[in-house]
C-alpha positions in Angstrom: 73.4 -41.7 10.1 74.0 -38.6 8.1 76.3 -40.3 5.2 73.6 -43.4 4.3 70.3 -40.8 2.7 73.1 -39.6 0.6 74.0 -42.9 -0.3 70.6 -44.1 -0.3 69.9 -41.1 -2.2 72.4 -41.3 -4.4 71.3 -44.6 -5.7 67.7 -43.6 -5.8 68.9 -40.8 -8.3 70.6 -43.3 -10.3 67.7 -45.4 -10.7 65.1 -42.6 -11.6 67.6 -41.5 -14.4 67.5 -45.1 -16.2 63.9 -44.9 -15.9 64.0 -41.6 -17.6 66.4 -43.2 -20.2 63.8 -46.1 -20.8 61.1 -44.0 -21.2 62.6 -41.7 -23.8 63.8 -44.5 -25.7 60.4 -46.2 -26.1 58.9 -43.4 -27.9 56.2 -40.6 -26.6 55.9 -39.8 -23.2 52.9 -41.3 -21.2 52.2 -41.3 -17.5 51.3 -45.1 -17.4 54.4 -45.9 -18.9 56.6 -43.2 -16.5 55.2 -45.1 -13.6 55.7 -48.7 -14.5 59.4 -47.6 -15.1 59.6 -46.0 -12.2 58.0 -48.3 -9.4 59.9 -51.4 -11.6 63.1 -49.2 -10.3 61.9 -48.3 -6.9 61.0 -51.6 -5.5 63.8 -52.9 -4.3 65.5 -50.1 -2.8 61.8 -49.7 -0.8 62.4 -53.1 0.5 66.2 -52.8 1.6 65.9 -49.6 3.4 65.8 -48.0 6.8 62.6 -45.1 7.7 64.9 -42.0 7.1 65.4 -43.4 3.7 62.0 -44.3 2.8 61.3 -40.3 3.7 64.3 -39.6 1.1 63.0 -41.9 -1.7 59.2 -40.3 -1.4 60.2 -36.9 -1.7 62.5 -38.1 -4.6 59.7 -39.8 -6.1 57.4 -36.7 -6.1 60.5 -35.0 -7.8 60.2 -37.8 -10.6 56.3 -37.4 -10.9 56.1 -33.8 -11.5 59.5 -32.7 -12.6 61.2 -34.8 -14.6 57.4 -35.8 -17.1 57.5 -31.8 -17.5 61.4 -31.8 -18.9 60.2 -34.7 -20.8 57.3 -32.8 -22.6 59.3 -29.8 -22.8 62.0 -32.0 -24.8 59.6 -33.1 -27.3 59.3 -30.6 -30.6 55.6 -29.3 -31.3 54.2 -29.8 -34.9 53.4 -27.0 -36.7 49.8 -25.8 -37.4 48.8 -26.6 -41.1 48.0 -23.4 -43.1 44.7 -23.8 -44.7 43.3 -21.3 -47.9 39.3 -21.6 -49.0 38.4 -20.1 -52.1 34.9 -20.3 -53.8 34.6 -20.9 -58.0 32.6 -18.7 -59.6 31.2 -18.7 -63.2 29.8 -15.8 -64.8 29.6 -14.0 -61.1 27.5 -17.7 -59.9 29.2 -20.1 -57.3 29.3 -23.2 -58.7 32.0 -24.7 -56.1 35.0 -24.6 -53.6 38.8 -25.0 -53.7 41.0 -25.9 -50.7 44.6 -25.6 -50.4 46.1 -26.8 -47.3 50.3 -26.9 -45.9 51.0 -29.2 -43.8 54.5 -29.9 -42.3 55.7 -33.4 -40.8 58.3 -35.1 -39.4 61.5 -33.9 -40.6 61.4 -31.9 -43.5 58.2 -33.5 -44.9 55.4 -31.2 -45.5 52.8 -32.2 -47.4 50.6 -30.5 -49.4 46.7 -30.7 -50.5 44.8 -29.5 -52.9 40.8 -30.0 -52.5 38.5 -28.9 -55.7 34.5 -29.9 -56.3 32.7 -28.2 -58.9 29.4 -28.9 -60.4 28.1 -26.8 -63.0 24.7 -27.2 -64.8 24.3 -23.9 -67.8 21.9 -25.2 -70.6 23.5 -28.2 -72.3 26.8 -27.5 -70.1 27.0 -30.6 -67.1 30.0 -30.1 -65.4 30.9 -32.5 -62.3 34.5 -32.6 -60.4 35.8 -33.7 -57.2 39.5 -33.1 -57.9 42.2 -33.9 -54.9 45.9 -33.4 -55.1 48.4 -34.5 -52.7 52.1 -33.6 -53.0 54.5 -34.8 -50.6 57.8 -32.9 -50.5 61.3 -34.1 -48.4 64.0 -31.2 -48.1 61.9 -29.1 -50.7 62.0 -31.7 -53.3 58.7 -33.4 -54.4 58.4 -37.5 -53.5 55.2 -38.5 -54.5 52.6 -36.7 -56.3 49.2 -38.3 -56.5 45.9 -37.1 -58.5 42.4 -38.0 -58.4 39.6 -37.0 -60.2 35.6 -38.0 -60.0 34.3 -36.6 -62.7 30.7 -37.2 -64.6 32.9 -38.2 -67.7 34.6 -41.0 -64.8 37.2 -41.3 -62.4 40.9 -40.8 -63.6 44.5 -40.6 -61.7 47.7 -39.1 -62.1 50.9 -40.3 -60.2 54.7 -38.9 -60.3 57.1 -40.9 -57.7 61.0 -40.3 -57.0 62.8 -43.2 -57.8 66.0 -41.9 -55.9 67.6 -41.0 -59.7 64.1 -40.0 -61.7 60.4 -39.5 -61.5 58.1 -42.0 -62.8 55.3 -40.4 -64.3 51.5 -41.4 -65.6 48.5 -39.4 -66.0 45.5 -40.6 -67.0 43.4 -38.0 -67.2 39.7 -37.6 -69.8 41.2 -37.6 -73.1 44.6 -37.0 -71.5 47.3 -39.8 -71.2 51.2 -38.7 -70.5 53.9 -41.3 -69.6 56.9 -40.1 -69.2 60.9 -40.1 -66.9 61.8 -37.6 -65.4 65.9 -36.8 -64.3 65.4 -33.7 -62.8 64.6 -32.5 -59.6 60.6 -31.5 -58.9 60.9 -28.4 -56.0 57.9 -26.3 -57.2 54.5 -27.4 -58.5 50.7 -25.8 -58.5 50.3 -26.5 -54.7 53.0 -24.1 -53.9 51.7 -21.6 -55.8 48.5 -21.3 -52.9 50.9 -20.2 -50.3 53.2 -17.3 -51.4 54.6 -15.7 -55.0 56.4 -18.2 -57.1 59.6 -15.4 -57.0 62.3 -16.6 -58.7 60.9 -20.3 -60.2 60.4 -19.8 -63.8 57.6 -23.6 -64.0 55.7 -25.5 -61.7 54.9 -29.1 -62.0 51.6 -29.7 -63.0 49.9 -32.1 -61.0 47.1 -33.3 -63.1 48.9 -33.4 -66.6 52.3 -35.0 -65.3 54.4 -31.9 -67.0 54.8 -28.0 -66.3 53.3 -24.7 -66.8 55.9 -22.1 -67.6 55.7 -19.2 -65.0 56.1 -15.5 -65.9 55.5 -12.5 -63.5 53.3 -9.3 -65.0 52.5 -6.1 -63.3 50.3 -5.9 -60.3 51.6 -9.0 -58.2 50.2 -11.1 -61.3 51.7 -14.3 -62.1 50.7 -15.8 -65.5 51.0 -20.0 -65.9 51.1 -21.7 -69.6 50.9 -24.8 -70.8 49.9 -25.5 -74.4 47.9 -23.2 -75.0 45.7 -23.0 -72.2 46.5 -19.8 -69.6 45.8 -19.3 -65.7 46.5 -16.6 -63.9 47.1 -16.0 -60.3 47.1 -12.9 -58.2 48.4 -12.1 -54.8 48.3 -9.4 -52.6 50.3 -8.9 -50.0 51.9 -12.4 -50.5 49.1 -14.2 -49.8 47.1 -15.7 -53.3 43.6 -14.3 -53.6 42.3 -14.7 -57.5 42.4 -17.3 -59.4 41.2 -16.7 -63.6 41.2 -19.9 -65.5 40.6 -19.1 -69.1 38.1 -21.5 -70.6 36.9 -21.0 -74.0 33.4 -21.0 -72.9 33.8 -19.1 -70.2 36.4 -18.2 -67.3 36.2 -19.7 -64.3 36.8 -17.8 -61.4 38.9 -18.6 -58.0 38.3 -16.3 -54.7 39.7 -16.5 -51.6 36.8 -16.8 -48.9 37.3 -14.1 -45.7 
């Protein structure tokens, strides 16, 4: 009597561990799924068996509902939390809009990253409107597809750079801007990046909107100054973290803060 739970058992154990196996392999974990599985596996040792064995498979089966689901969840990896910045723009000391930059990593090694900008400024004869979105998706720290779009009360205009697997096609077609152009090298920094930490040792970053780069160069004071014909931006940081943001216009500056 002793030697057939241990057989009976041992079977049982055998058939919860392919419906383990078919669960994995069909993706995320649900509890409708576990228990179709596992009553799909169950059911004919239920019918064959003696009463010590059914006692054997129940307490086996409450081992499969509330162990194994747990080692299942514990298996899966948790995505990390996407790092947000707000900043407001200022123009001569007056809000006239907000910026967001936002990190988020993905699957893999893909992290993407967004860049959120809406402005409206009204000064005399000055009308300024722009919704302004970046997206930048990087794989192993290499960009893969950069996309810009722009609403602006001059119209609505896009910018695009995509990896090719040997080159970077690249259009922008910005107001009174238009750049076509190839690409051969690598894209592992742009303007996004520059939200979320000091450039360090990167000496450009691709520019999103115009489809080429702003040369980076360090000053005193955790400053980092960008150019790119002729215009200038410069970003500050404190404590690693990017908290001003002065783009020179000749008009006049406008001003990026990070909001508390």
């Amino acid at each position: 009597m002793s030697s057939e739970p241990r057989s009976e058992t041992s079977g049982i154990s055998k058939l919860c561990e392919r419906a383990v196996r078919s669960v994995e392999g069909s993706g995320a974990f649900s509890w409708a799924r576990w228990l179709t599985y596992l009553g799909r596996m169950l059911r004919p040792a239920l019918n064959d068996c003696c009463g010590v064995c059914h006692f054997v498979i129940i307490r086996l089966v409450l081992f499969c509902l509330i162990c194994l689901p747990l080692g299942l969840w514990a298996q899966v990896p948790k995505a990390e939390a996407a790092e947000t910045r707000k900043y407001a723009i200022e123009v001569a000391g007056v809000r006239v809009g907000t910026m967001t930059a936002t990190r988020q990593p993905q699957a893999g090694t893909d992290v993407l990253y967004t860049l959120v900008s809406d402005v409206k400024v009204n000064f005399l004869f000055y009308h300024l409107k722009i919704y302004y979105q970046v997206n930048n998706q990087f794989r192993n720290g290499q960009l893969q597809l950069s996309t810009v779009v722009a609403h602006t009360n001059q119209g609505d205009f896009a910018s695009r750079a995509e990896w090719k697997g040997d080159h970077y096609d690249i259009r922008a077609d910005q107001y009174k801007h238009h750049y076509q152009a190839t690409e051969k090298q690598p894209i592992t920094y742009a303007v996004t990046n520059l939200f979320f930490g000091e450039p360090g040792a990167h000496t450009k970053a691709y520019a999103e909107y115009f489809g080429d780069y702003f040369t980076l160069s360090p000053s005193a004071n955790n400053t980092c100054r960008a150019r790119r014909d002729g215009r200038e931006d410069e970003y500050q940081y404190a404590n690693g973290q990017l908290v001003t943001i002065i783009k020179k216009n000749p008009l006049k500056n406008f001003v990026i803060r990070v909001l508390p």
